[in-house]
N, CA, C and O of each residue as an XYZ file, in Angstrom:
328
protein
N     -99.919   -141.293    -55.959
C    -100.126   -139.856    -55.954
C    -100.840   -139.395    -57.216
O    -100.815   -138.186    -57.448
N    -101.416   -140.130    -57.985
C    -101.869   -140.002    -59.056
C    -103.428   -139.683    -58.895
O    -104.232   -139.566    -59.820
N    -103.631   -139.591    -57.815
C    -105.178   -138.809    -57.989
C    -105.075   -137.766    -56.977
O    -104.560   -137.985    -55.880
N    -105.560   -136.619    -57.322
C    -105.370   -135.175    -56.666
C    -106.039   -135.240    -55.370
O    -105.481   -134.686    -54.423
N    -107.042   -135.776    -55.209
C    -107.632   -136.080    -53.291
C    -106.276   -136.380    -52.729
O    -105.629   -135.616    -52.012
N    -105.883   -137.673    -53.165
C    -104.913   -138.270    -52.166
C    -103.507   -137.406    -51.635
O    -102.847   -137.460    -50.598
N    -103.380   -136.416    -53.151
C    -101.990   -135.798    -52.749
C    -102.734   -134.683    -51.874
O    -102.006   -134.078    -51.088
N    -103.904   -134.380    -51.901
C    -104.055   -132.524    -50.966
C    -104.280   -133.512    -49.110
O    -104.025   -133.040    -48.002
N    -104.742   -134.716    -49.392
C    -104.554   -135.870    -47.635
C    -103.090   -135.563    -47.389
O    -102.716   -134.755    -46.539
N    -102.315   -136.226    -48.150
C    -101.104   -136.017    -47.677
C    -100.399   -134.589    -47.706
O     -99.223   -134.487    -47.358
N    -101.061   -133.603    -48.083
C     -99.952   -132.492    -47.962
C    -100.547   -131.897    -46.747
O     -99.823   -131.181    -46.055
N    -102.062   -132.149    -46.319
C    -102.595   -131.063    -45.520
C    -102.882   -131.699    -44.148
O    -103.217   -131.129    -43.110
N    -102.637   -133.271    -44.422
C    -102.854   -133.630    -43.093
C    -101.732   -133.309    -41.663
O    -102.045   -132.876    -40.555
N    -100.274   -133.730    -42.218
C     -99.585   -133.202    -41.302
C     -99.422   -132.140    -40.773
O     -98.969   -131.986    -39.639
N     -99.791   -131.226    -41.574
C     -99.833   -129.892    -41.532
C    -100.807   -129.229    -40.019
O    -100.426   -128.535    -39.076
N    -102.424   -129.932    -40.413
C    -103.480   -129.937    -39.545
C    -102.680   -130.850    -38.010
O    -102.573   -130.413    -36.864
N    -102.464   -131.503    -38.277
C    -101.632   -132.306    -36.777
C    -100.754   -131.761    -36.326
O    -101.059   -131.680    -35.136
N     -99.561   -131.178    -36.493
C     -98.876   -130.186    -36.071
C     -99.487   -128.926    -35.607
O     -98.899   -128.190    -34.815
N    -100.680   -128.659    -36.096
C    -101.020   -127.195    -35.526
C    -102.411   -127.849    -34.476
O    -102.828   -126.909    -33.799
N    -102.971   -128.775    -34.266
C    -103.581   -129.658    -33.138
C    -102.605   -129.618    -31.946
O    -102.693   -128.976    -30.899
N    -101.622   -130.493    -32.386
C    -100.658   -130.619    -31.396
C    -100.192   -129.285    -30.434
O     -99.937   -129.453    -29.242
N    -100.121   -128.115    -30.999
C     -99.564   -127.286    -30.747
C    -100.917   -125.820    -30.270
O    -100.834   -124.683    -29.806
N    -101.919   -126.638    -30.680
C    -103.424   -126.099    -30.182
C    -103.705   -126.786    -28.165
O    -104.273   -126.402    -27.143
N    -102.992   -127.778    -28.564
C    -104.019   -128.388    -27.338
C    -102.857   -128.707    -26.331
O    -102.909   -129.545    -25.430
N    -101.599   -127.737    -26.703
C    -100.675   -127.540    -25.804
C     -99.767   -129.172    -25.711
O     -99.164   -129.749    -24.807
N     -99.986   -129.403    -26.772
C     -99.155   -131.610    -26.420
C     -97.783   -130.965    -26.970
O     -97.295   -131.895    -27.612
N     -97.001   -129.997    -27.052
C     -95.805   -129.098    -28.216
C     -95.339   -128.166    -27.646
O     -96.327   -127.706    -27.074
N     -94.559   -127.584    -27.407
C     -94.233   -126.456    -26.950
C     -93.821   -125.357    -28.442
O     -93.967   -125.797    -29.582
N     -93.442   -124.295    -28.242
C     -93.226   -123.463    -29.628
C     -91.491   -124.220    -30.125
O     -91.122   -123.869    -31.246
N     -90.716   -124.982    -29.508
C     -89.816   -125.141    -30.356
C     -89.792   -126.357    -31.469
O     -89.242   -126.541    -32.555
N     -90.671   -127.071    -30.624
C     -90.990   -128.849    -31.589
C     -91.882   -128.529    -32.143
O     -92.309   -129.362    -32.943
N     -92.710   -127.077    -32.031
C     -93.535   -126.888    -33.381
C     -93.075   -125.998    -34.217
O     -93.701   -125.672    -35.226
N     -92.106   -125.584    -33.940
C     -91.131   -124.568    -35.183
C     -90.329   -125.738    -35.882
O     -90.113   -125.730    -37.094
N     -89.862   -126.836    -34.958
C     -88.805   -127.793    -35.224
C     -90.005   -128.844    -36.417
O     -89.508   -129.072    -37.519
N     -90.739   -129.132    -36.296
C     -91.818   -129.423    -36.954
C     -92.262   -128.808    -38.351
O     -92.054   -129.233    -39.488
N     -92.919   -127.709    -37.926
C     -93.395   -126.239    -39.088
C     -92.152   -126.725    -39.930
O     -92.278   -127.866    -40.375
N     -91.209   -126.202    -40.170
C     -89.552   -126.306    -40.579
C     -89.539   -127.725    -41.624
O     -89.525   -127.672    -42.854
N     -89.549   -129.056    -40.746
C     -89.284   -130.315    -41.594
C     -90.651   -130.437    -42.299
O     -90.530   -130.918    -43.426
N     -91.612   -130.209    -42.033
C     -93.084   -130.000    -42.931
C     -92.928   -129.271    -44.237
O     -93.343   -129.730    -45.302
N     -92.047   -127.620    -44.059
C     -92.499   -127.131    -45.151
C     -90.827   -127.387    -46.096
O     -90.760   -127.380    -47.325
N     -89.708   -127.579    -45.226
C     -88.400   -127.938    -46.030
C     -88.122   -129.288    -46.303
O     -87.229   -129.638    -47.074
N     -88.776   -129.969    -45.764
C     -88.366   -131.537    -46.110
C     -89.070   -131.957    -46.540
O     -89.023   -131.879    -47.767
N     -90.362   -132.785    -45.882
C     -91.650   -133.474    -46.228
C     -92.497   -132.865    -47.524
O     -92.954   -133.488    -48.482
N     -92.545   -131.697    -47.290
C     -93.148   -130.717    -48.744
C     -92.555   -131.085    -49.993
O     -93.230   -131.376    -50.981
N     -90.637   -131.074    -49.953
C     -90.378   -131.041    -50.746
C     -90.201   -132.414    -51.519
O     -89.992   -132.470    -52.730
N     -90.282   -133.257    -50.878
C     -90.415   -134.645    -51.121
C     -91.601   -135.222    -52.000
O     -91.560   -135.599    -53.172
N     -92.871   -135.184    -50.952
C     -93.925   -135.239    -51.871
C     -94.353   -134.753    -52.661
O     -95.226   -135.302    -53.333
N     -93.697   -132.891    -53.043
C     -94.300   -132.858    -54.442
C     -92.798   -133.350    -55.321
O     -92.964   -134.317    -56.064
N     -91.912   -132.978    -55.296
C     -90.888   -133.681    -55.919
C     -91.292   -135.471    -56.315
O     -90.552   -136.000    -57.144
N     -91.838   -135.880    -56.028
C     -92.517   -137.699    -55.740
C     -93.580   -137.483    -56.553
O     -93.675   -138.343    -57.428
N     -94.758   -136.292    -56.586
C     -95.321   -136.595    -57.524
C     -95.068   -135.964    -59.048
O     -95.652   -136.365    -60.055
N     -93.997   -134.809    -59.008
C     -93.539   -134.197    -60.395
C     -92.868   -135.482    -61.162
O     -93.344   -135.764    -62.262
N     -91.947   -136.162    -60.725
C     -91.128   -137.820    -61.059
C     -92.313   -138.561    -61.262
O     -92.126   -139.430    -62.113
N     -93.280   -138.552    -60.879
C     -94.433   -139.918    -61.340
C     -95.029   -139.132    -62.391
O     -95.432   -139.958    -63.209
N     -95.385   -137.593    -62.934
C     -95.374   -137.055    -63.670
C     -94.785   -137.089    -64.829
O     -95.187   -136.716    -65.931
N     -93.570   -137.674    -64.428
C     -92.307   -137.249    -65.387
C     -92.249   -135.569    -65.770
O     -92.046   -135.342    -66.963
N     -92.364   -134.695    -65.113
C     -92.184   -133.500    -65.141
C     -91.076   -133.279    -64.613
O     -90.884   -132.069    -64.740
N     -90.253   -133.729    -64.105
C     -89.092   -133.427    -63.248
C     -88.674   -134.687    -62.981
O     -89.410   -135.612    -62.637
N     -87.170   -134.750    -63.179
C     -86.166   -135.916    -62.697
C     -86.319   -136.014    -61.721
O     -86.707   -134.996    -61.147
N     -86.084   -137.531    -60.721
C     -85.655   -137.924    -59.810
C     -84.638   -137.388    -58.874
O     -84.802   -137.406    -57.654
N     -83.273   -136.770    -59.631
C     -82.049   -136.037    -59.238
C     -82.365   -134.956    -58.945
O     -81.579   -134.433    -58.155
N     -83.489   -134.148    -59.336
C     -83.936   -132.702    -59.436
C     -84.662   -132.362    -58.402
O     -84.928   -131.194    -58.117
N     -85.058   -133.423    -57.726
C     -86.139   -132.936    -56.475
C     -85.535   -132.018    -55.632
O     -86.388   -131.410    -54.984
N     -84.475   -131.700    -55.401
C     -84.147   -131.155    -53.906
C     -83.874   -129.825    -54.678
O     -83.290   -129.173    -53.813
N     -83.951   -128.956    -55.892
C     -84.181   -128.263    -56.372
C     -85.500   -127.648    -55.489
O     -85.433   -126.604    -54.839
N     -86.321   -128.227    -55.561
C     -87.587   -127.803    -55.083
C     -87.804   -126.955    -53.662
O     -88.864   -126.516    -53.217
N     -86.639   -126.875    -53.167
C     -86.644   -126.647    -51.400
C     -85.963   -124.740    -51.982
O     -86.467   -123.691    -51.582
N     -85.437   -124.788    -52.413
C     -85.255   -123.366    -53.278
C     -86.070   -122.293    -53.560
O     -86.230   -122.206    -54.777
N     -86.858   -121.138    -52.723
C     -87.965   -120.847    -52.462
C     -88.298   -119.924    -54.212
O     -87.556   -119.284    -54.956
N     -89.630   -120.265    -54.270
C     -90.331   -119.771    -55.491
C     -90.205   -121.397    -56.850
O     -90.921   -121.784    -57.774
N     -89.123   -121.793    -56.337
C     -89.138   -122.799    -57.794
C     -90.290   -123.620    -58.049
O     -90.521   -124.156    -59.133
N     -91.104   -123.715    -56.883
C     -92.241   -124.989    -56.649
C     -93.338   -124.006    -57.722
O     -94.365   -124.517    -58.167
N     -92.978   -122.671    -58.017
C     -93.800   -122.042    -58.759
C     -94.009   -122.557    -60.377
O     -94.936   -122.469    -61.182
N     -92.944   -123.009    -60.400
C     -92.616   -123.189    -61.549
C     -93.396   -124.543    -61.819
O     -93.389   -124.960    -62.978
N     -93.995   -125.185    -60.949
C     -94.489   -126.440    -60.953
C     -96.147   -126.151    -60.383
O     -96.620   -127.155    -59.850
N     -96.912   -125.160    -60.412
C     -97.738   -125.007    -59.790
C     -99.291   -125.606    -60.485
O    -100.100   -126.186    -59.760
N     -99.524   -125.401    -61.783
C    -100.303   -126.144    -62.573
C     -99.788   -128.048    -62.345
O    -100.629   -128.826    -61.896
N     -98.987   -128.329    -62.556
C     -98.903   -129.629    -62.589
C     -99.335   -130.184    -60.737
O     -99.811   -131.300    -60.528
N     -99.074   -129.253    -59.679
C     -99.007   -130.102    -58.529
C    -100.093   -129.999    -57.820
O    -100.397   -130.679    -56.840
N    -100.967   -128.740    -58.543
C    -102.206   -128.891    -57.529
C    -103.380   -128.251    -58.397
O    -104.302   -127.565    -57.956
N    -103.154   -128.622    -59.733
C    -104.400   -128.172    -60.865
C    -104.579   -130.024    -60.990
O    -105.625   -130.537    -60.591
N    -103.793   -130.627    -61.397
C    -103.693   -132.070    -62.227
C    -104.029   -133.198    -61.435
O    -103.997   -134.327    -61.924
């Protein structure tokens, strides 16, 4: 995660596939809410939590801090300036 291309692939690709999926009717609105949901509360908070720890900006123990709405603010230069 140490080069900024690779982390905006991984944050924006699932993102783009879930809303395909749900474009071309393969989804109905609940497995894409059920989706939307683990994208922006789970998976989100993981990978940037994964790259703040390879940072060393943030502990390992501290990631799930991150699911806490506004705190990712607090990390906003490091996760998508760097």
């Amino acid at each position: 995660m140490k080069d900024l291309i690779i982390y905006y692939i991984f944050i924006l690709t699932p993102i783009g596939i879930i809303f395909w999926l749900k474009k071309v009717d393969l989804i109905g609105e609940k497995y894409f809410l059920v989706l939307f949901l683990f994208y922006a509360f789970i998976y989100r908070t993981y990978i940037d939590g994964k790259k703040l720890v390879e940072k060393n900006v943030l502990l390992k123990r501290n990631i799930w801090k991150l699911i806490i709405p506004g705190y990712r603010l607090k990390y906003l230069k490091e996760l998508y300036l760097k």
